[in-house]
C-alpha positions in Angstrom: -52.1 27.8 -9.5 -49.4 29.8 -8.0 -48.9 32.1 -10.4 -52.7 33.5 -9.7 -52.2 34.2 -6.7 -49.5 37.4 -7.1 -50.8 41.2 -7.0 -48.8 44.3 -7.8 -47.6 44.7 -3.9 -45.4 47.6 -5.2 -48.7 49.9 -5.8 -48.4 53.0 -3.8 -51.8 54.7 -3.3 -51.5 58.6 -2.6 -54.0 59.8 -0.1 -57.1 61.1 -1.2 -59.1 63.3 1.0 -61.8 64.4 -0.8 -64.5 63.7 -3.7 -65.8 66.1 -6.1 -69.5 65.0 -6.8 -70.0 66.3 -10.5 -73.2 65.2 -12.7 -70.3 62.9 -14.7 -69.3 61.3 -11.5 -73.2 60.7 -11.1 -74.3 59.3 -13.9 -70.8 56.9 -13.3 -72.2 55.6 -10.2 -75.7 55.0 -11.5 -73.6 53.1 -14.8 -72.3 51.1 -12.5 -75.2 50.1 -10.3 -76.8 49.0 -13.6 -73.4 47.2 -14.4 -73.7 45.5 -11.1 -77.6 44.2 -11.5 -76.7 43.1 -15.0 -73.5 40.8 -13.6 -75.8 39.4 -10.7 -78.3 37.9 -12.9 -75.7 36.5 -15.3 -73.6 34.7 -12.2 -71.5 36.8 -10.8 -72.6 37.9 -7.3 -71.7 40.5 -5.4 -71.5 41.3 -1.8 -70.2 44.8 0.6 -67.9 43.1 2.9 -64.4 44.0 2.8 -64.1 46.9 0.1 -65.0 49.9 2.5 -68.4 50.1 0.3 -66.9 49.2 -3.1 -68.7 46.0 -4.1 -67.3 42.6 -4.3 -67.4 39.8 -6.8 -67.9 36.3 -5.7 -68.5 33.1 -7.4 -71.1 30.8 -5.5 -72.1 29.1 -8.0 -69.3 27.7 -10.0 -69.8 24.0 -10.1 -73.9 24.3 -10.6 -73.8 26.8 -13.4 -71.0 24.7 -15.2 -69.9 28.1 -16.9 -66.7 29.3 -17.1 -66.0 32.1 -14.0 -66.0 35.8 -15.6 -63.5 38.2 -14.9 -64.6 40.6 -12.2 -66.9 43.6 -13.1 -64.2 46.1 -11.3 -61.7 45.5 -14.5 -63.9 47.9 -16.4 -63.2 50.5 -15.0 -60.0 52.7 -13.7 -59.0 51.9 -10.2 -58.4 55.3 -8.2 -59.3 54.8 -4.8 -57.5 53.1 -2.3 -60.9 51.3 -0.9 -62.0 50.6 -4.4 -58.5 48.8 -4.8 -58.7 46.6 -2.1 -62.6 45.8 -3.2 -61.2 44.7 -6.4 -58.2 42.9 -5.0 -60.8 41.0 -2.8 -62.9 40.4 -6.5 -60.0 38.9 -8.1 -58.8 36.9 -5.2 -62.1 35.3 -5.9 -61.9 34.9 -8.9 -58.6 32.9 -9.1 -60.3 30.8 -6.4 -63.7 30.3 -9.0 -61.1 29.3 -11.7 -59.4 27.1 -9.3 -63.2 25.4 -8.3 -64.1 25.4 -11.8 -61.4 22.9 -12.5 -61.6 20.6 -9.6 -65.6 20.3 -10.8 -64.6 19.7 -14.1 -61.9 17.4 -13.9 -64.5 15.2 -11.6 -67.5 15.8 -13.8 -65.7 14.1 -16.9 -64.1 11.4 -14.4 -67.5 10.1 -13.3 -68.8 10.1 -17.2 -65.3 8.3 -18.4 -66.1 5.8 -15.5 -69.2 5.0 -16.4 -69.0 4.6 -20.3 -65.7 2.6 -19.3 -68.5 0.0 -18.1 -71.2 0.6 -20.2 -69.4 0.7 -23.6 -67.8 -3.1 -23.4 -70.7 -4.4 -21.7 -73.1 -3.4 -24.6 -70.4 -5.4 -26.7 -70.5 -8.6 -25.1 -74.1 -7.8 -25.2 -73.6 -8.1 -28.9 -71.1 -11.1 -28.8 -74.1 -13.3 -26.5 -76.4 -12.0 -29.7 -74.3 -13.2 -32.1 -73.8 -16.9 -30.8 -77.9 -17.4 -31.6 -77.7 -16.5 -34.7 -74.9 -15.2 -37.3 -77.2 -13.0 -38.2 -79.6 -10.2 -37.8 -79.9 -6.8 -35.7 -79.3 -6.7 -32.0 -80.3 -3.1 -31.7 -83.7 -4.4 -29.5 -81.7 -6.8 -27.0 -78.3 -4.6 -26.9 -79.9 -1.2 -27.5 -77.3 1.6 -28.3 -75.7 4.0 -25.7 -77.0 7.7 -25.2 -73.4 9.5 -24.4 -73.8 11.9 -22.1 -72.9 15.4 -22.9 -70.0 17.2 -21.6 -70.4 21.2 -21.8 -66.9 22.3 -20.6 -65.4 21.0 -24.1 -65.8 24.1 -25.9 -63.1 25.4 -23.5 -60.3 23.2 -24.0 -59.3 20.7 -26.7 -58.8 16.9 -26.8 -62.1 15.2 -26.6 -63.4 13.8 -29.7 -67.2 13.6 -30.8 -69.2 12.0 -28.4 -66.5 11.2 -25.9 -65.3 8.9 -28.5 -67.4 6.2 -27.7 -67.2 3.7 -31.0 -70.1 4.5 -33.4 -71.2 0.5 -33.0 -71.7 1.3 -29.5 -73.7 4.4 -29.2 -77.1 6.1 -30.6 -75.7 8.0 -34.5 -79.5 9.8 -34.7 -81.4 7.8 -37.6 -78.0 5.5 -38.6 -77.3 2.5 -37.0 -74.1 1.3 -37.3 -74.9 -1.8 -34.8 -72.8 -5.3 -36.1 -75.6 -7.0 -38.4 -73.5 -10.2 -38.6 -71.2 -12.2 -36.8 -68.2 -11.7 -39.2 -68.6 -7.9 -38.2 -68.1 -8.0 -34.8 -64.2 -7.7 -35.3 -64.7 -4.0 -36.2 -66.8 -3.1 -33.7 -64.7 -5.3 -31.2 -61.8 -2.9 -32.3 -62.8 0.4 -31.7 -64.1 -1.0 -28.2 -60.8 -1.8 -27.2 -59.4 1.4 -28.4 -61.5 3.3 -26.5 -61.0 1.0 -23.1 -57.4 1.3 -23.8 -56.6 -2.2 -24.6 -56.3 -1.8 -28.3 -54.6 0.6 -30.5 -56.3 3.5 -31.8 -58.7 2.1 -34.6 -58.7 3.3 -38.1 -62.3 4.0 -37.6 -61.4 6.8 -35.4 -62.0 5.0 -31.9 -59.7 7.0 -28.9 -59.2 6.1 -25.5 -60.8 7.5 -23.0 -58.1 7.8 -21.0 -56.0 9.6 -22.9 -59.0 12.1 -23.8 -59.1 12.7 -20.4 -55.4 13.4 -19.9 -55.1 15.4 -22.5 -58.3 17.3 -22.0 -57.6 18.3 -18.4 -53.9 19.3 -18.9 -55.6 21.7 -21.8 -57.8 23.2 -19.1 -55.5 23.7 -17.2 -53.4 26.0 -19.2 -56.7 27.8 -20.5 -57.8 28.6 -17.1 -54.2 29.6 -15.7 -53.8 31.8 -19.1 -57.2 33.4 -18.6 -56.2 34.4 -14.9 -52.9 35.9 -15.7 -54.6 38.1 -18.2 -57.0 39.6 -15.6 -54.2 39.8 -13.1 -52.3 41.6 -15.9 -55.4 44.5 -16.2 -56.1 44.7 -13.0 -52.1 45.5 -12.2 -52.6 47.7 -15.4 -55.8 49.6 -14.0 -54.2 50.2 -10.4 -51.3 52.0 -12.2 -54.1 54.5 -13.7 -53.6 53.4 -17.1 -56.7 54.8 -19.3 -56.4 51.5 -22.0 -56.0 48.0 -20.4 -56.6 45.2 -22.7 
C-alpha cells in the first residue's frame, strides 16, 4: 500500500521552549490518560518508545482480535509539539502496518475456509448421489448430514460474499428447513448449485455463486476499504500537524 506510507515531510515545527502548566492544560493531560486506558482495553496498545514521552499506538494483536485496526488515539487531538509529532507519526506508521496485517490475515482466513468447503461441499453431494442409488427415495439427512458453514466476521467490511459463503442450501444446515434432495429426480438441482459454487457450472438460478469469485471479489473490496480508511487518517493527521482546530 504505497500510498500509506507518505507523511507531510514539508511540516516545519517552530521551536518551542517552554510550557505553561495552567489548570486547563491539567485537566488535558489527566483527559488523555483516561483516553489512553480506555484505547488499551479496547485493542489498541500503547507503548513510550520513540515519542520523547508522547505515547505510542501499536497493534499486537491484529490477526487474534479479527477487528478492524482503529485509527490512532493521537488524531483527537491538535498536534503542537514537535515530540508529540513524531509520537504520532510513529502511531500512524503503525497503523498503516496493522491495516496492512489485517489484510494478509484476512485474505488467508477466508482462503483456508473456501479450501475446505471446496472439499466438503461436493463430497456431501456424492454422499447424496451413493444414497440415492439404494433407493429413489427418502431422506439422506442421517447418512449425508448437512454442512455447518463456518462464519466469516470480516464481511461486514467489505462486500461480495453471499449468505453463508454461498454454500447451496442442499448442502448446508438452513436452521429448522431442510432443503436436502428427498428423491432421486431432485438431485439435478441440488447437483447444480454444487457446481456453481465449485466453479464448474454457471451460476444457478437458485442463487448458488462460486467460491472463487466470492473470494476475488471480496478481497479486492478490502482492499480498497482498508487503503481508503488509511488515507483518511493520513489526511487528519497531515490536517492536525498544520494546527488546524476542525479535522474531519
Amino acid at each position: 500500500m504505497s500510498s500509506m506510507k507518505h507523511f507531510n515531510k514539508g511540516y516545519v515545527w517552530a521551536d518551542l521552549n517552554f510550557i505553561v502548566i495552567s489548570p486547563l492544560l491539567y485537566r488535558f493531560k489527566r483527559l488523555l490518560v483516561l483516553f489512553v486506558i480506555l484505547i488499551t482495553l479496547t485493542g489498541c496498545a500503547t507503548s513510550g518508545g520513540g515519542g520523547g514521552g508522547w505515547p505510542v499506538s501499536s497493534y499486537p494483536q491484529v490477526c487474534a482480535s479479527g477487528l478492524i485496526p482503529s485509527e490512532p488515539f493521537c488524531m483527537i487531538s491538535e498536534i503542537k509539539y514537535r515530540d508529540q509529532f513524531q509520537a504520532c507519526r510513529q502511531s500512524l506508521s503503525n497503523f498503516t502496518s496493522a491495516l496492512d496485517q489485517y489484510y494478509r490475515c484476512s485474505e488467508e482466513k477466508l482462503k483456508l475456509i473456501f479450501d475446505q468447503l471446496l472439499v466438503s461441499v461436493p463430497a456431501k453431494y456424492n454422499c447424496y448421489e451413493e444414497f440415492f442409488k439404494e433407493s429413489k427415495e427418502g431422506d439422506p439427512s442421517n447418512a449425508c448430514p448437512p454442512i455447518d458453514v463456518p462464519r466469516y466476521m470480516g464481511s461486514i467490511e467489505a462486500s461480495g460474499l453471499e449468505y453463508d459463503l454461498g454454500v447451496p442450501r442442499c448442502i448446508r444446515k438452513t436452521g429448522h428447513d431442510n432443503f436436502t434432495p428427498k428423491k432421486y429426480n431432485e438431485l439435478w438441482i441440488c447437483r447444480s448449485q454444487v457446481e456453481a459454487f465449485t466453479g464448474k457450472g454457471s451460476r444457478s438460478f437458485l442463487g448458488a455463486s462460486s467460491a472463487q469469485g466470492q473470494y476475488d471479489t471480496f478481497i479486492k473490496n478490502l482492499r480498497r476499504a482498508l487503503d481508503e480508511k488509511a488515507e483518511e487518517v493520513i489526511r487528519k493527521f497531515n490536517c492536525r500537524a498544520e494546527g488546524n482546530d476542525y479535522c474531519f
